[in-house]
C-alpha positions as CSV (number, residue, x, y, z in Angstrom):
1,X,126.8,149.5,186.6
2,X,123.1,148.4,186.7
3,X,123.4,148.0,190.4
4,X,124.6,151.2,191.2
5,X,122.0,153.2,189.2
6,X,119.1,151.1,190.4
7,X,118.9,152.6,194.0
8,X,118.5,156.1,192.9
9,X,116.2,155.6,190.3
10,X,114.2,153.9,192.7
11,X,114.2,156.5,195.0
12,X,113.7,159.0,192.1
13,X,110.5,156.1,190.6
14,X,108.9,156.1,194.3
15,X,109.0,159.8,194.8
16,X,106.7,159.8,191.5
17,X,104.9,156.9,191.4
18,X,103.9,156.5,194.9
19,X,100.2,156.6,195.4
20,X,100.1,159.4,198.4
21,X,102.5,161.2,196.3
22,X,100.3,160.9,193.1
23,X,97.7,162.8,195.2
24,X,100.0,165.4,196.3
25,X,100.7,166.0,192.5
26,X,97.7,166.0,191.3
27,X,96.8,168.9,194.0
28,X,99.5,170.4,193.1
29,X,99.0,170.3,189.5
30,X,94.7,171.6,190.2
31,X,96.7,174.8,191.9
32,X,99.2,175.2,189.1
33,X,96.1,175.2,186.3
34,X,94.4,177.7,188.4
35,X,97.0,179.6,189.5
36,X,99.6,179.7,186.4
37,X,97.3,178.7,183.3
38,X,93.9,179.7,184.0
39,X,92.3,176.8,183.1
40,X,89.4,176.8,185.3
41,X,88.1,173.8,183.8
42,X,91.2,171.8,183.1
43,X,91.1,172.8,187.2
44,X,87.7,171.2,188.0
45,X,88.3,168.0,186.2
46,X,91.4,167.5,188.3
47,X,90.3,168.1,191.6
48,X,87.7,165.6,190.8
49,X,89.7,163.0,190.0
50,X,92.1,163.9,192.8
51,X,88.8,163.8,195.5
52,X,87.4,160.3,193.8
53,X,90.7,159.0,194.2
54,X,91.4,160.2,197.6
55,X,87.7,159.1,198.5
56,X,88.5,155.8,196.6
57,X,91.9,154.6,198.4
58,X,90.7,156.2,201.9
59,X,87.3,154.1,201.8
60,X,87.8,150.8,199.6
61,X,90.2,148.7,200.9
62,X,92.1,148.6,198.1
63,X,95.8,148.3,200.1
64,X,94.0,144.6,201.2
65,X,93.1,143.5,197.7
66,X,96.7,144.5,196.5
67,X,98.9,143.1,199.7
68,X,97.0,139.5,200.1
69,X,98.5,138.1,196.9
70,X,102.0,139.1,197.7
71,X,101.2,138.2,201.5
72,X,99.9,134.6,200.6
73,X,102.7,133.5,198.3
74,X,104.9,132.0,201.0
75,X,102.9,130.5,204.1
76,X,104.4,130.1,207.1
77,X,106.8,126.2,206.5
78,X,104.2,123.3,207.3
79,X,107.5,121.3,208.1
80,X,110.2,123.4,209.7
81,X,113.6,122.3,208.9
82,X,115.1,120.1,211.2
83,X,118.5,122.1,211.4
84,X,119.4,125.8,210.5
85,X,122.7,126.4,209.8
86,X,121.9,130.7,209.7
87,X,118.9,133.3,210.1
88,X,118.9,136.1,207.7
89,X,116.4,139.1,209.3
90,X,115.5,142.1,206.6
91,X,115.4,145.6,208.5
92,X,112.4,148.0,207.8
93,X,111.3,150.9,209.8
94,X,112.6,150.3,213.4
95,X,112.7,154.5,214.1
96,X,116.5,154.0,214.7
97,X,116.8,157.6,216.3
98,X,114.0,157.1,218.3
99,X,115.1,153.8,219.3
100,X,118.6,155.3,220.6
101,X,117.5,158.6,222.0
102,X,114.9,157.0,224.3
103,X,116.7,153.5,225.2
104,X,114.0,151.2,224.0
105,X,111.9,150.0,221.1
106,X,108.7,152.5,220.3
107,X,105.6,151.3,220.4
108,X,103.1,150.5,217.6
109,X,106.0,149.3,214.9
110,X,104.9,146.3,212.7
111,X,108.7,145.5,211.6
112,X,109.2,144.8,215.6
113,X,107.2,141.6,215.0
114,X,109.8,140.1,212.5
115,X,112.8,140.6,215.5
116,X,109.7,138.4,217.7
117,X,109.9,135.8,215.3
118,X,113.6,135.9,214.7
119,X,114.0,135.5,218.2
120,X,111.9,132.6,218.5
121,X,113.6,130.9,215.5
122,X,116.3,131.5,217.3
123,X,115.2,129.4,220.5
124,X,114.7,126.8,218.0
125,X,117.6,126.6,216.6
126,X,120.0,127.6,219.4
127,X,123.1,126.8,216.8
128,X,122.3,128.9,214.1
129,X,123.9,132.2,213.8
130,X,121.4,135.6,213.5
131,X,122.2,137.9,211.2
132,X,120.1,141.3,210.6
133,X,120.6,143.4,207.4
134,X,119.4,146.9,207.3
135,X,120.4,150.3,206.2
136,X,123.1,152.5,206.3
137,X,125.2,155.2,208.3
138,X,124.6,155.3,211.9
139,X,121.1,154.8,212.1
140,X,120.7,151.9,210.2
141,X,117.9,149.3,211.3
142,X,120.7,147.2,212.8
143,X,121.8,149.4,215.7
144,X,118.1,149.0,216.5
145,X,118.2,146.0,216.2
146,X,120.9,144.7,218.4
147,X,119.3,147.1,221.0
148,X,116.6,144.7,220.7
149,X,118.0,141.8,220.4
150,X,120.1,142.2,223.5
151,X,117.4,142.7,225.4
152,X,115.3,139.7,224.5
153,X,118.4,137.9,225.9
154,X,120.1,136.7,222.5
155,X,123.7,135.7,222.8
156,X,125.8,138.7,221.4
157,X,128.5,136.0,220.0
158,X,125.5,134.9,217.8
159,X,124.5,137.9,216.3
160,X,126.1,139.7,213.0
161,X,124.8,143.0,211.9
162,X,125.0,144.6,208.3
163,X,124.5,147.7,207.8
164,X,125.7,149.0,204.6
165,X,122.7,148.3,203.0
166,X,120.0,150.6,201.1
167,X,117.5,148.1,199.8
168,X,116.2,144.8,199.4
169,X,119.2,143.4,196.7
170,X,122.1,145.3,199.1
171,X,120.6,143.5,202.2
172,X,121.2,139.8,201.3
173,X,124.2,140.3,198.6
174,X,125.8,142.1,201.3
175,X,124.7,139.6,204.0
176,X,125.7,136.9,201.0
177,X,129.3,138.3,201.1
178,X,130.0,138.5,205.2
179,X,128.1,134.6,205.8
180,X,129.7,132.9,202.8
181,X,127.1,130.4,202.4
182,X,127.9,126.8,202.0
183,X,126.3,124.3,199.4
184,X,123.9,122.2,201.6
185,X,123.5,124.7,204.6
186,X,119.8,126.0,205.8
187,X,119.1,129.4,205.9
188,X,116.0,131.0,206.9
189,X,114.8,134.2,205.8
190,X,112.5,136.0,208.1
191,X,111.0,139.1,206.9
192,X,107.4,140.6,206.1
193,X,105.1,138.5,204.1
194,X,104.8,141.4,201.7
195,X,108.5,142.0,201.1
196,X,109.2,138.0,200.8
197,X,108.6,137.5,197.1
198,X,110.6,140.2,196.2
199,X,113.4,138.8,198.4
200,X,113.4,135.4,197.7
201,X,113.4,136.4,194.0
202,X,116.5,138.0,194.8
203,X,118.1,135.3,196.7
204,X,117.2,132.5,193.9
205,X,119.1,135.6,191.2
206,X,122.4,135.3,193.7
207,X,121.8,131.7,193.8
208,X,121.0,131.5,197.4
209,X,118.9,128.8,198.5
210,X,116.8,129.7,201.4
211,X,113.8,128.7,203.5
212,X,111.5,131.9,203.4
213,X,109.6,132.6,207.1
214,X,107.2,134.9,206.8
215,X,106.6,138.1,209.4
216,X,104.7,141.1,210.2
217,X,101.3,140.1,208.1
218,X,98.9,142.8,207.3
219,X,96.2,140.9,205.8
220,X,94.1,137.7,206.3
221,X,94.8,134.5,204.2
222,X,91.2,134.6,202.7
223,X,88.8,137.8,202.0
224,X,86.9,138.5,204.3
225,X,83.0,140.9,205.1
226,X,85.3,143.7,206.1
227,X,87.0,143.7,202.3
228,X,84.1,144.3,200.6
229,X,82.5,147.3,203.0
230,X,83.7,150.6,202.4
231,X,85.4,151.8,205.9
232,X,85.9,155.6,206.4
233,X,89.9,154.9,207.2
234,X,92.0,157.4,205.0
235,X,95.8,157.0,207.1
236,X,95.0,152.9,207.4
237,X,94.1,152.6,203.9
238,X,96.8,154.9,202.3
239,X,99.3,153.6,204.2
240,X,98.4,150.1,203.2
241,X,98.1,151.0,199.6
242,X,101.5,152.6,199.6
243,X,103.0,149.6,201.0
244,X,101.5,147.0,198.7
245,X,102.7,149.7,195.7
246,X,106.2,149.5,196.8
247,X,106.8,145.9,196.9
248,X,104.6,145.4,193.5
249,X,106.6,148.5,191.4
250,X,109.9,147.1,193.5
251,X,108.9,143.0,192.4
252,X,108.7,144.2,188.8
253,X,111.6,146.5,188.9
254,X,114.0,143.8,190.0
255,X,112.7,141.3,187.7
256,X,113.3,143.8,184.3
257,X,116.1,145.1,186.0
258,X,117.6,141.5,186.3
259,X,117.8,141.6,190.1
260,X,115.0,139.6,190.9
261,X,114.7,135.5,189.7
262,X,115.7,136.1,186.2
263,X,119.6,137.1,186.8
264,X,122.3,138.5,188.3
């Protein structure tokens, strides 16, 4: 029951709690005072806080301070395994109906990166079977993805797609259902190093054992000058901040919600 609430409260939690959304609220809410109430200085207060806090995100680079923990809790494997029995590749934001409508990958998409590095693990390990688990209906990540994959020259027969999936949990309890993983078999999990906590808590709840690969980084191990100077970059940072929200709010969600390392 638990399960099948928890993705549209999510949706319902993000829509609010986002941190470009909270801007667009408190705007909203500035207009409404004006506008409805007539509080013209409820009205000032709150287009003040709404400009520091637009100036705040859009200067400090507060997305970098909030993504490098999450980023630097699994480092790429010092050792690699020296046999994979299975990759397990998390979809993201592969613009599916471009993607199909044009014939090729667009340009410019971070997510691509992880398909890089599954590819390569998969040169590695020419035995282990590729899956790819991403969304749902028919433009889920995967038909990108096997677009891609096909034409980086992966063997079809290795490749097994999911895509019934609408978030993190669906991805690899679904993929956990189709693979049937064996005690004593390698898996990889290859996806961004800011989604990888949250996934591997959710792997360790369905009592998966897996060997996390991180992909797609967006910030440097260590801080660095650049961190600490305030950079006029309102999309970069926003975007960044947004990101790092999601997977904090979504790690804590699935934890309370029992999803994450704590149960089932």
């Amino acid at each position: 029951m638990l399960h099948g609430l928890f993705f549209p409260i999510s949706k319902l939690a993000w829509l609010a709690l986002a941190p470009s959304h909270i801007l667009i609220w408190m705007l909203v809410g500035t207009l409404v005072t004006v506008m409805v109430r007539g509080h013209h200085r409820g009205a000032r207060w709150m287009a003040a806080a709404t400009a520091a806090l637009f100036v705040l995100i859009g200067v400090m680079p507060l997305g970098q301070w909030l993504a490098r923990p999450l980023e630097n809790t699994y480092p790429p494997p010092a050792s690699p395994p020296a046999h994979v029995d299975g990759i397990v590749t998390l979809g993201g934001g592969l613009e599916t109906r471009l993607t199909l409508s044009r014939g090729g990958l667009p340009a410019a998409q971070g997510s691509l990166s992880r398909l890089v590095t599954t590819m390569a693990i998969a040169r590695r390990y020419p035995e282990a079977r590729v899956v790819f688990s991403g969304g749902a209906g028919p433009l889920a990540d995967a038909t990108a993805a096997k677009l891609a994959f096909d034409q980086m020259g992966l063997d079809p027969a290795r490749l097994t797609l999911e895509a019934a999936s609408r978030n993190t949990f669906e991805n690899l309890d679904n993929t956990r259902r189709i693979v049937h993983p064996k005690p004593g078999e390698t898996w990889v999990l290859a996806t961004s190093a800011l989604q990888l906590p949250r996934a591997m808590a959710v792997a360790r709840s369905l009592g998966w054992t897996m060997t996390p690969w991180p992909t797609d980084y967006l910030t440097t191990p260590n801080a660095v000058v650049e961190d600490y100077v305030p950079q006029l970059n309102v999309p970069g940072h926003l975007a960044l901040v947004d990101q790092a929200t999601h997977e904090w709010i979504g790690l804590i969600a699935y934890q309370l919600g029992g999803l994450g390392s704590g149960g089932t």
